[in-house]
N, CA, C and O atoms as a Tripos MOL2 file, in Angstrom:
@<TRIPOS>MOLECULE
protein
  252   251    63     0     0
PROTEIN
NO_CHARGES

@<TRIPOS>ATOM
      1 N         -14.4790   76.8710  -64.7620 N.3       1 UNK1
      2 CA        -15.5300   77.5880  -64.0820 C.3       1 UNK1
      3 C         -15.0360   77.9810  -62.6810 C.2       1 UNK1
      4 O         -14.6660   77.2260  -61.7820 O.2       1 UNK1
      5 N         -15.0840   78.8760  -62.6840 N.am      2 UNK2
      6 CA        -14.8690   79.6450  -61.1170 C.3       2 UNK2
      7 C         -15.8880   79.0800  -60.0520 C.2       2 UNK2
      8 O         -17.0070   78.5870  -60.1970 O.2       2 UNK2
      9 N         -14.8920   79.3940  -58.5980 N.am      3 UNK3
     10 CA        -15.6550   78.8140  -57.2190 C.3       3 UNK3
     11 C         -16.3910   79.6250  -57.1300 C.2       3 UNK3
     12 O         -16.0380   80.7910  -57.3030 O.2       3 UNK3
     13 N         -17.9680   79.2210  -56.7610 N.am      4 UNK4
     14 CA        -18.6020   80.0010  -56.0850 C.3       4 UNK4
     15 C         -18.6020   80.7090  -54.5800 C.2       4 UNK4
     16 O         -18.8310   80.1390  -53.5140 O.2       4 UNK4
     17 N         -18.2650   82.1790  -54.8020 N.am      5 UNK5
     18 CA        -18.0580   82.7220  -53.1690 C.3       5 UNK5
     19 C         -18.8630   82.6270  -52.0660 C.2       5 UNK5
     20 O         -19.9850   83.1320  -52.0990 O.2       5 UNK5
     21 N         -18.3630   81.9170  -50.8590 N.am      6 UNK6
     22 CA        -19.4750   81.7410  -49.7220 C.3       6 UNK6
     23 C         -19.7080   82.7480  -49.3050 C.2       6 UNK6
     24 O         -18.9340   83.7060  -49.2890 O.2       6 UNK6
     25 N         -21.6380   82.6970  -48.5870 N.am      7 UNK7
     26 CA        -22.0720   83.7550  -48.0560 C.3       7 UNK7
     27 C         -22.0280   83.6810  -46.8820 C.2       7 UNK7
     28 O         -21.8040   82.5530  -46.4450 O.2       7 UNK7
     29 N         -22.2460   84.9950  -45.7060 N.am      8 UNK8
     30 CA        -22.4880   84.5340  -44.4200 C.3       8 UNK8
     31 C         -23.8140   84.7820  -44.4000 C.2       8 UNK8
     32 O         -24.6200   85.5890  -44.8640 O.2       8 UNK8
     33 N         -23.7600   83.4100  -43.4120 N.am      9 UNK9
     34 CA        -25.7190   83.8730  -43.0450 C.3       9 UNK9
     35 C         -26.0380   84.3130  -41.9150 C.2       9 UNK9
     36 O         -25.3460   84.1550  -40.9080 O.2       9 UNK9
     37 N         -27.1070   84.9070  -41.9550 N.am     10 UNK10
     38 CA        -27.6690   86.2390  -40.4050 C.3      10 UNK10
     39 C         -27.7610   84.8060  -39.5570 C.2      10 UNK10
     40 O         -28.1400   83.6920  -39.9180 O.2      10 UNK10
     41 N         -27.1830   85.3660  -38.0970 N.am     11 UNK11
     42 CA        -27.0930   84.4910  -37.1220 C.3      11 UNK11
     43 C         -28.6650   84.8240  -36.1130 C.2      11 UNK11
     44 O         -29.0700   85.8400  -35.5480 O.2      11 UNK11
     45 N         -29.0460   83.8780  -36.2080 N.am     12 UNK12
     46 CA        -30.6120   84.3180  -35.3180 C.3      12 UNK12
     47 C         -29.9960   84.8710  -33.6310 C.2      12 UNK12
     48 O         -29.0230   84.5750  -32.9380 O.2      12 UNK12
     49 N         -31.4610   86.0420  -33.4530 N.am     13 UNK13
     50 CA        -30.6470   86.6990  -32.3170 C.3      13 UNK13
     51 C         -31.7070   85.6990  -31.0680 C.2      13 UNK13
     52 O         -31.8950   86.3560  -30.0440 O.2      13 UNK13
     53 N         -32.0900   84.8860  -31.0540 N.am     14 UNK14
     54 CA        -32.6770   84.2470  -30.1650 C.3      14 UNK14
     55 C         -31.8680   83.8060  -29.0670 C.2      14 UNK14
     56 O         -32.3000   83.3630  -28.0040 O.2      14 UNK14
     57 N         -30.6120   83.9610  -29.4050 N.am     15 UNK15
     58 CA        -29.3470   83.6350  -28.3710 C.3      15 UNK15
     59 C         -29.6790   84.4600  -27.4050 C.2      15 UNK15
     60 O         -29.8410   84.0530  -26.2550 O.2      15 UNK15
     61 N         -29.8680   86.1270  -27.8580 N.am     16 UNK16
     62 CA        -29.7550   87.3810  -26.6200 C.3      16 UNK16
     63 C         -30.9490   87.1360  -25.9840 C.2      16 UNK16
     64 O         -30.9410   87.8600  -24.9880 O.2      16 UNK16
     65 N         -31.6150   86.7250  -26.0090 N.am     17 UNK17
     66 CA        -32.8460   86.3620  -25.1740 C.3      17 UNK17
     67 C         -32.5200   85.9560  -23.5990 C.2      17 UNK17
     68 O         -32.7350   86.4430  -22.4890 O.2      17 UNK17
     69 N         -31.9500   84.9130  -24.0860 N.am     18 UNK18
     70 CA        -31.5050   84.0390  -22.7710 C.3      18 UNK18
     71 C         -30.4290   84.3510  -22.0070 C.2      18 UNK18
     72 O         -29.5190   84.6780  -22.7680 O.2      18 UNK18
     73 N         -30.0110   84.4220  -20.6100 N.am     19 UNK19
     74 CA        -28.5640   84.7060  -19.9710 C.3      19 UNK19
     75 C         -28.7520   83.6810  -18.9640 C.2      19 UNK19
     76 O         -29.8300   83.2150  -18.5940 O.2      19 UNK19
     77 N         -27.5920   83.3790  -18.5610 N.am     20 UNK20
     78 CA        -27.0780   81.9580  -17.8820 C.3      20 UNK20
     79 C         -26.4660   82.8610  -16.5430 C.2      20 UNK20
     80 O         -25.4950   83.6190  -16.5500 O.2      20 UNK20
     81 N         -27.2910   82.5450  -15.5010 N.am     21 UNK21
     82 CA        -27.3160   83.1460  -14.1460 C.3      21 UNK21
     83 C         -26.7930   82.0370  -13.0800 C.2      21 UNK21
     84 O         -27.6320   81.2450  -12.6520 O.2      21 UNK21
     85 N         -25.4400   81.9380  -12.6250 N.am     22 UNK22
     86 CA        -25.0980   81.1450  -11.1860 C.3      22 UNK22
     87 C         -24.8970   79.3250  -12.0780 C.2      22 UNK22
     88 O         -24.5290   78.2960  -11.5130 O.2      22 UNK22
     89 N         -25.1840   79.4420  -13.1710 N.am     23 UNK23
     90 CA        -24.9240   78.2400  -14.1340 C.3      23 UNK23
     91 C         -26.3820   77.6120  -14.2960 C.2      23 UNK23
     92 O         -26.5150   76.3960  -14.4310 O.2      23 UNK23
     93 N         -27.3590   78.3930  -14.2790 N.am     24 UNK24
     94 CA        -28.6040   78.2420  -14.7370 C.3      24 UNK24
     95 C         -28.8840   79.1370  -15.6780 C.2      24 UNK24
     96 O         -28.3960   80.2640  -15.5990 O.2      24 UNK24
     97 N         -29.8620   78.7160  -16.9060 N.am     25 UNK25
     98 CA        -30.3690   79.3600  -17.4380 C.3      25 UNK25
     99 C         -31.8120   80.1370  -17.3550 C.2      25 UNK25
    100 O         -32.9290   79.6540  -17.5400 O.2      25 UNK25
    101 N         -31.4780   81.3950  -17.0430 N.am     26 UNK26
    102 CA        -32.7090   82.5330  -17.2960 C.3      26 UNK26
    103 C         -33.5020   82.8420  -17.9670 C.2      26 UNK26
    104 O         -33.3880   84.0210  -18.2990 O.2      26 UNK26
    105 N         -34.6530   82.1430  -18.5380 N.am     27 UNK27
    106 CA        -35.6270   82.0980  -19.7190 C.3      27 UNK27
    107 C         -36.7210   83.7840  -19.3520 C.2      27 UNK27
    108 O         -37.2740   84.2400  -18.3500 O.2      27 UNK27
    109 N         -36.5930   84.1610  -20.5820 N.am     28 UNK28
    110 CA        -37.7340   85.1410  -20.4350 C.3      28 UNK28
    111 C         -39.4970   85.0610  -20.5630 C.2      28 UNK28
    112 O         -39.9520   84.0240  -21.0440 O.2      28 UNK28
    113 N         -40.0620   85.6970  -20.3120 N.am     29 UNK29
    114 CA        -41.3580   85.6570  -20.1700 C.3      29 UNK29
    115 C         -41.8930   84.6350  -21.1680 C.2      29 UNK29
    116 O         -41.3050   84.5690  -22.2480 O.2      29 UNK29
    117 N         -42.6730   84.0310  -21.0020 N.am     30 UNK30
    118 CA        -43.5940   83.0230  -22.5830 C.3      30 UNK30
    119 C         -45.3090   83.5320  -22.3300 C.2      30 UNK30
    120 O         -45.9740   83.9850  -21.3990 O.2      30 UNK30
    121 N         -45.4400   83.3040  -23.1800 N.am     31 UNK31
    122 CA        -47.2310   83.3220  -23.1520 C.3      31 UNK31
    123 C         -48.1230   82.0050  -22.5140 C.2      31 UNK31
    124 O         -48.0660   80.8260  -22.8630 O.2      31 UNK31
    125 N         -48.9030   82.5870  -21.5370 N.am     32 UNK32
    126 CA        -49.4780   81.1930  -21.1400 C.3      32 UNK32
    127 C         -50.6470   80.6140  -21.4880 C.2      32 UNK32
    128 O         -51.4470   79.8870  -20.8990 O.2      32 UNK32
    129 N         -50.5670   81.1870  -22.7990 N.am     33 UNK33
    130 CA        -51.8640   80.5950  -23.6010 C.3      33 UNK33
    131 C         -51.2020   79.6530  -24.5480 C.2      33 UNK33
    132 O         -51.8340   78.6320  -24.8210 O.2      33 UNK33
    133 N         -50.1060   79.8160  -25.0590 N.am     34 UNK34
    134 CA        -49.4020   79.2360  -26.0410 C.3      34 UNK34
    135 C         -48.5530   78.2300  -25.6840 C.2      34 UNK34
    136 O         -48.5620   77.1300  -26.2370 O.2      34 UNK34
    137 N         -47.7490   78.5650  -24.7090 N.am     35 UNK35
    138 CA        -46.8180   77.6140  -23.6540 C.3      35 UNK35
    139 C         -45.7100   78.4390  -23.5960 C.2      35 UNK35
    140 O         -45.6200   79.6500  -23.7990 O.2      35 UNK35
    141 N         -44.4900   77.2310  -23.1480 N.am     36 UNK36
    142 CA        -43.1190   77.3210  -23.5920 C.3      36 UNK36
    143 C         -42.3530   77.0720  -24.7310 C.2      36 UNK36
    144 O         -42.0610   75.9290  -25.0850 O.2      36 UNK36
    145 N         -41.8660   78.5170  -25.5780 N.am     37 UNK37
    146 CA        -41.1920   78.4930  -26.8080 C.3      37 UNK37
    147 C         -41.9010   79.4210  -27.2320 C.2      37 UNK37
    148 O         -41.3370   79.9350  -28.1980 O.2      37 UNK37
    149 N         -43.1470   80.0470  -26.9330 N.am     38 UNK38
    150 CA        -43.4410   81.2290  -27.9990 C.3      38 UNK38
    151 C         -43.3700   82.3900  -26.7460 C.2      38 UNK38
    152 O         -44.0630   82.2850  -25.7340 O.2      38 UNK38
    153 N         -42.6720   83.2130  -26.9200 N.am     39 UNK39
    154 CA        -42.0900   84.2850  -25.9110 C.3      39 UNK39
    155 C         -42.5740   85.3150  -25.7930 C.2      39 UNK39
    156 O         -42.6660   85.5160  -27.0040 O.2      39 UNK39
    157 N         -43.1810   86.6010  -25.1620 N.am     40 UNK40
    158 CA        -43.9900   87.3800  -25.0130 C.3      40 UNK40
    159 C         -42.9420   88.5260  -25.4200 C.2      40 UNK40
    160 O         -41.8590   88.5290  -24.8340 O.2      40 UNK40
    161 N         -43.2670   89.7130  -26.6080 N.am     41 UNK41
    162 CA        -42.5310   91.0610  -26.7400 C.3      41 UNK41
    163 C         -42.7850   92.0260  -25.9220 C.2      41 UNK41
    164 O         -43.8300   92.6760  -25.9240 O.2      41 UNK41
    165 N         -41.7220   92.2040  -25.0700 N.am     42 UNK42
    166 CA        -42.1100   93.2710  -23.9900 C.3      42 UNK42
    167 C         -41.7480   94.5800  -24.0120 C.2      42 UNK42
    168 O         -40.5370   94.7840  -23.9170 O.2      42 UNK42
    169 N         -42.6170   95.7270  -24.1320 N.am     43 UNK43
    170 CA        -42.4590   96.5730  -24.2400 C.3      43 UNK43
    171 C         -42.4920   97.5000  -23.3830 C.2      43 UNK43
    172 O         -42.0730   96.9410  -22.3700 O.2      43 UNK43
    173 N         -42.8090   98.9910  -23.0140 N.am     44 UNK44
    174 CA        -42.4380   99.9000  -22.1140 C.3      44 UNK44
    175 C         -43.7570   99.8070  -21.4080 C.2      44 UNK44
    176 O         -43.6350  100.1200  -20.2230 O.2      44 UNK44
    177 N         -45.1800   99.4230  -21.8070 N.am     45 UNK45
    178 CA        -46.0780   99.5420  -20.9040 C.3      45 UNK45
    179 C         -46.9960   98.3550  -21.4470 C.2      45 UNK45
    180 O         -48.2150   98.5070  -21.3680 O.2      45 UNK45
    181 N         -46.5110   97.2550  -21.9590 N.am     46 UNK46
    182 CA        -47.0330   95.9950  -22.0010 C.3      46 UNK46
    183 C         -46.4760   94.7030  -22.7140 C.2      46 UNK46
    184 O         -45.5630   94.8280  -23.5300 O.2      46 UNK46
    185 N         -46.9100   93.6880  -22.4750 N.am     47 UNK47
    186 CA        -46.2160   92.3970  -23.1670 C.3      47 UNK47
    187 C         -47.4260   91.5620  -23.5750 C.2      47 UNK47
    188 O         -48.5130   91.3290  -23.0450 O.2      47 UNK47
    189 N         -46.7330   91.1340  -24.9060 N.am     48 UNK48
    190 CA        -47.8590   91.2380  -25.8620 C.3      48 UNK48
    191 C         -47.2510   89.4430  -26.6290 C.2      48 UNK48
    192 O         -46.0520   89.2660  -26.8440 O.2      48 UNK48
    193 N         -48.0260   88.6220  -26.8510 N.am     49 UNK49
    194 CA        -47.8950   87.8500  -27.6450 C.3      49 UNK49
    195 C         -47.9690   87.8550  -29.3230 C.2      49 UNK49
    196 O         -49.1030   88.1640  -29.6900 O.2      49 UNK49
    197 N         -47.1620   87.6240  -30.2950 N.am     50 UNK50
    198 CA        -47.7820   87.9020  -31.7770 C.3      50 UNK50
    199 C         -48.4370   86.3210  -32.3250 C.2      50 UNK50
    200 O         -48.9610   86.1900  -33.4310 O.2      50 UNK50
    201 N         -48.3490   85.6520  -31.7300 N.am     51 UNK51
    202 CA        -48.8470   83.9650  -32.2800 C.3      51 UNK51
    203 C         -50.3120   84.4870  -31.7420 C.2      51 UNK51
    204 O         -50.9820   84.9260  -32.6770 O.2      51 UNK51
    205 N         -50.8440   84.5370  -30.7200 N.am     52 UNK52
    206 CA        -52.3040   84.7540  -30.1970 C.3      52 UNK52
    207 C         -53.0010   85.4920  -29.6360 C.2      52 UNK52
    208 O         -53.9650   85.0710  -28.9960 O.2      52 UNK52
    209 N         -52.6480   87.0400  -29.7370 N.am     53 UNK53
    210 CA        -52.6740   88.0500  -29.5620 C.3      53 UNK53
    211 C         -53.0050   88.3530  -28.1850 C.2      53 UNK53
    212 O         -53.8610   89.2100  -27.9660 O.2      53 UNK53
    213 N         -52.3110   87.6280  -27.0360 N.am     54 UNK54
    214 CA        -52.4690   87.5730  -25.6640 C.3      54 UNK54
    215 C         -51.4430   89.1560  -25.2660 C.2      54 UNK54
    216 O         -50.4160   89.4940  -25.8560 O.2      54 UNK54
    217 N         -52.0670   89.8340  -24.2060 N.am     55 UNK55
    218 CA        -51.4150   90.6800  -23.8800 C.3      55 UNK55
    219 C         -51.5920   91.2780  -22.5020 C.2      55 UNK55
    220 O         -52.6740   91.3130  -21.9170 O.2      55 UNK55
    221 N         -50.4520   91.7430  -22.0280 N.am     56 UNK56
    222 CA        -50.5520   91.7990  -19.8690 C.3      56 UNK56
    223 C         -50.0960   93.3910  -20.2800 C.2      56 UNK56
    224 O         -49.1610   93.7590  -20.9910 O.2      56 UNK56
    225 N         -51.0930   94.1660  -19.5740 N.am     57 UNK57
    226 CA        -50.9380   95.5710  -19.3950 C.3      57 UNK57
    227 C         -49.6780   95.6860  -17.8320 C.2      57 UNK57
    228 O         -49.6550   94.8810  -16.9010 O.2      57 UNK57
    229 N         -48.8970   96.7480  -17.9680 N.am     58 UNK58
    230 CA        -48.3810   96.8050  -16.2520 C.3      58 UNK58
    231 C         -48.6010   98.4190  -15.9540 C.2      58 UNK58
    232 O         -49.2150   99.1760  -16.7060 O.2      58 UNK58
    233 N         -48.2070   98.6540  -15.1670 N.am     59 UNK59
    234 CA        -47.8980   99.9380  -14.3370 C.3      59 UNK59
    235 C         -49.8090   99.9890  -14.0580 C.2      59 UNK59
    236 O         -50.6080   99.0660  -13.9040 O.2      59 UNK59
    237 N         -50.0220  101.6280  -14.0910 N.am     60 UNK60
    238 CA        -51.0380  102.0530  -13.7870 C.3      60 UNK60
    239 C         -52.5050  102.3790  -15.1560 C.2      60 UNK60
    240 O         -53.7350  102.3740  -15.1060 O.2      60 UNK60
    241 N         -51.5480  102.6040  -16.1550 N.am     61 UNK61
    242 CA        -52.7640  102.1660  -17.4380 C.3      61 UNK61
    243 C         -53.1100  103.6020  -18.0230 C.2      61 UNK61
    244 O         -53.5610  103.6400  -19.1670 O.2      61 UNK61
    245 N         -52.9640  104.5710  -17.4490 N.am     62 UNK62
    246 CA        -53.2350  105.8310  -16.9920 C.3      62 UNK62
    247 C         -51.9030  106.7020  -17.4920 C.2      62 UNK62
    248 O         -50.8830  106.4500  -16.8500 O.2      62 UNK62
    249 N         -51.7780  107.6820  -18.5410 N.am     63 UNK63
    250 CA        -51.0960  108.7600  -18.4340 C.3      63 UNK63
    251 C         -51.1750  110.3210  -18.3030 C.2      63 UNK63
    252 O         -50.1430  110.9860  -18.2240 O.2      63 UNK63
@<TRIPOS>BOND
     1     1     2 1
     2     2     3 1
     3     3     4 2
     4     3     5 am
     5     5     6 1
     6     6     7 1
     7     7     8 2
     8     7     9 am
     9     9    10 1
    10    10    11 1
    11    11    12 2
    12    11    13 am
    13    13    14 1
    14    14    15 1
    15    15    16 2
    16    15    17 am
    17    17    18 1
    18    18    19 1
    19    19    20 2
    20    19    21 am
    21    21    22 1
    22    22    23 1
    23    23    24 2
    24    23    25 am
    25    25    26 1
    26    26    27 1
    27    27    28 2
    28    27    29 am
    29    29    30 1
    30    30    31 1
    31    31    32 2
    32    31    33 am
    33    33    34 1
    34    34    35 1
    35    35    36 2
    36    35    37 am
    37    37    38 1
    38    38    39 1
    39    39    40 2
    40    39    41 am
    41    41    42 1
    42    42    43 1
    43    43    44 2
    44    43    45 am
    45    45    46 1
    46    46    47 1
    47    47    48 2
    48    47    49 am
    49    49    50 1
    50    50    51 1
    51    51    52 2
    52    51    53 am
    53    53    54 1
    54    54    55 1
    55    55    56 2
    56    55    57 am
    57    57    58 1
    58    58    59 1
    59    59    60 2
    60    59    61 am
    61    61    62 1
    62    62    63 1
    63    63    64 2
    64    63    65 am
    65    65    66 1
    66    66    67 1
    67    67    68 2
    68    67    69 am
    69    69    70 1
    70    70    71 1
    71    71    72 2
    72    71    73 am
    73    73    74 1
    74    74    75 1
    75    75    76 2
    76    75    77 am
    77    77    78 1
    78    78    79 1
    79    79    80 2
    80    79    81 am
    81    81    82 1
    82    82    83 1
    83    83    84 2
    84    83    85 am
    85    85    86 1
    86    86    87 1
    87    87    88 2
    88    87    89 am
    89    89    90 1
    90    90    91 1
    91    91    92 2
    92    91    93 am
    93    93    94 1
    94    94    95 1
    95    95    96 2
    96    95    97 am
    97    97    98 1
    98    98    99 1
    99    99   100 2
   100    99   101 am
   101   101   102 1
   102   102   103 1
   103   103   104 2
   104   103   105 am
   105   105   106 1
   106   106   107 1
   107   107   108 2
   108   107   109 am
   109   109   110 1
   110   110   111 1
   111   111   112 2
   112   111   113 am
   113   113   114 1
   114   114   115 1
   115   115   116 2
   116   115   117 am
   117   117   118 1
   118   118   119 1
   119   119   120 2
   120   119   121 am
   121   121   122 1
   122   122   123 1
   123   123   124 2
   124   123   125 am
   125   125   126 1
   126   126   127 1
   127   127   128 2
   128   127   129 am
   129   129   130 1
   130   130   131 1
   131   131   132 2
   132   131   133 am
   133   133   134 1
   134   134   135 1
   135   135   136 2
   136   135   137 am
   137   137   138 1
   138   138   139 1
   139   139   140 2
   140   139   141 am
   141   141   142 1
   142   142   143 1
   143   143   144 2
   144   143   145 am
   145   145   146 1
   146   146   147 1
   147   147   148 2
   148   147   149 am
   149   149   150 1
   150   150   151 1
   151   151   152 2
   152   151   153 am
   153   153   154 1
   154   154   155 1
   155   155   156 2
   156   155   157 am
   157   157   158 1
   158   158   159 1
   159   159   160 2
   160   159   161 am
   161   161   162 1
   162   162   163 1
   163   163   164 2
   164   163   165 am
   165   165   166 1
   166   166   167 1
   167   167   168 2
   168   167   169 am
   169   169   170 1
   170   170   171 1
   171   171   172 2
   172   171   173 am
   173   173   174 1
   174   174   175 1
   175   175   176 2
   176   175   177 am
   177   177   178 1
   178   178   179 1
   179   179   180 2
   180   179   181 am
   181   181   182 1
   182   182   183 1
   183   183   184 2
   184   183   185 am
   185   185   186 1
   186   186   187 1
   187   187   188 2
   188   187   189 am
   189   189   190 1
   190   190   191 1
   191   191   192 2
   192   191   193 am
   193   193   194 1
   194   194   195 1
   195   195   196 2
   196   195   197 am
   197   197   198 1
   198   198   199 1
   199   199   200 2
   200   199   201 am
   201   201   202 1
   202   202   203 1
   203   203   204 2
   204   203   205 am
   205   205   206 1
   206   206   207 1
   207   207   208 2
   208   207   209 am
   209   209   210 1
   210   210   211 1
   211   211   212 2
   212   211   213 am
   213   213   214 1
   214   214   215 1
   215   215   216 2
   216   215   217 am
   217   217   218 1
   218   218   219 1
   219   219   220 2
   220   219   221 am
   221   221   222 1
   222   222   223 1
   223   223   224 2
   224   223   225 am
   225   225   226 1
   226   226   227 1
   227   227   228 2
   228   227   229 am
   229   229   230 1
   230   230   231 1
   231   231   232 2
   232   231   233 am
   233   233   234 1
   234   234   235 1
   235   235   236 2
   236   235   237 am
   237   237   238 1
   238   238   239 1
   239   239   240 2
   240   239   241 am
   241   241   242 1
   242   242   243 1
   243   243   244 2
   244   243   245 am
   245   245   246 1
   246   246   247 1
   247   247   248 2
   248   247   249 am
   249   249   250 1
   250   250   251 1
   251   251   252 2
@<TRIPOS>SUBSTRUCTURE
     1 UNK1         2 RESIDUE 1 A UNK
     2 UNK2         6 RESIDUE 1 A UNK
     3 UNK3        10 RESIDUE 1 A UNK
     4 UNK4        14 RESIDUE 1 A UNK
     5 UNK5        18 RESIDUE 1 A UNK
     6 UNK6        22 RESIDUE 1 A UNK
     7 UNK7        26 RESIDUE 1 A UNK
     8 UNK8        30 RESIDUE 1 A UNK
     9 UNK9        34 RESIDUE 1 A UNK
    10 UNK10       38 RESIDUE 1 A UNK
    11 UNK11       42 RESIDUE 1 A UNK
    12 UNK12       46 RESIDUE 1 A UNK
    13 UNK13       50 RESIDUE 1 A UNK
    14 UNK14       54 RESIDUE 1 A UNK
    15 UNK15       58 RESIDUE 1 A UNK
    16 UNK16       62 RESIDUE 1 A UNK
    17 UNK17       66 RESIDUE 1 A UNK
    18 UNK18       70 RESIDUE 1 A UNK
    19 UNK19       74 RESIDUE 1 A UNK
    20 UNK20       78 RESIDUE 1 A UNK
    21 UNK21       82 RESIDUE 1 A UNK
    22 UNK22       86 RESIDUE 1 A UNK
    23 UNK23       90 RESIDUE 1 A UNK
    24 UNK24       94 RESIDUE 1 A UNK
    25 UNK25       98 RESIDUE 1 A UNK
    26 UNK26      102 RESIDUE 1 A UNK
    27 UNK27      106 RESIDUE 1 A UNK
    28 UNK28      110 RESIDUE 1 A UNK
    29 UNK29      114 RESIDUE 1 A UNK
    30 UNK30      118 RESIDUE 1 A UNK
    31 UNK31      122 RESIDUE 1 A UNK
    32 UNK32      126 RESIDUE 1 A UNK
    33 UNK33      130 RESIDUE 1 A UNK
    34 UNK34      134 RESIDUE 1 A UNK
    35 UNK35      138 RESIDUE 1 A UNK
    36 UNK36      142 RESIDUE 1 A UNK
    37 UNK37      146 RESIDUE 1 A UNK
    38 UNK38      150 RESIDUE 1 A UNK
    39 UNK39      154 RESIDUE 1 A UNK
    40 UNK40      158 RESIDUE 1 A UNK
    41 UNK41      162 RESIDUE 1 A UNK
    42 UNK42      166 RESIDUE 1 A UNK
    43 UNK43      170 RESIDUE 1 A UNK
    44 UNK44      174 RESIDUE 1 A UNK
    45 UNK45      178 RESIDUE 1 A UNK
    46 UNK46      182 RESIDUE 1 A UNK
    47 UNK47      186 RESIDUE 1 A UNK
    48 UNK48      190 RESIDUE 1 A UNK
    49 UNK49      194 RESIDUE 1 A UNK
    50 UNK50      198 RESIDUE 1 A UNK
    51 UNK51      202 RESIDUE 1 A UNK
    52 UNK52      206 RESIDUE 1 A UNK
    53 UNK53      210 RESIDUE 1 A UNK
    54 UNK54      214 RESIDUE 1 A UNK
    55 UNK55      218 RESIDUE 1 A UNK
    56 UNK56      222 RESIDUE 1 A UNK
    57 UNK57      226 RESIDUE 1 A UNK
    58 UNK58      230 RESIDUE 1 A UNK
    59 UNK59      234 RESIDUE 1 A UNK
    60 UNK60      238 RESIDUE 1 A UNK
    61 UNK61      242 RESIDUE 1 A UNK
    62 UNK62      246 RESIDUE 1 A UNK
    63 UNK63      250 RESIDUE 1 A UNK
């Protein structure tokens, strides 16, 4: 019986999140309804939670 061929598996991109500034790490936004670990998706004119549908409008609101 033949070897079975290994697969690669998708590497989670939760790495690019984070950048290591002066030898600290730079955490991005979290939700402060939820805590730390569930992270807010930020987009071009708001950041939005998907666990609890918390969301921070910015700029002027207005186009």
């Amino acid at each position: 019986m033949p070897k079975k061929e290994k697969t690669k598996r998708r590497q989670s991109k939760r790495y690019e999140k984070y950048k290591v500034v002066d030898g600290k790490v730079k955490r991005p936004r979290y939700c402060p309804r939820c805590g730390p670990g569930v992270l807010l998706a930020v987009s071009s004119d708001r950041a939005h939670c998907g666990k609890c549908h918390y969301t921070e409008f910015s700029g002027s609101g207005e186009k």
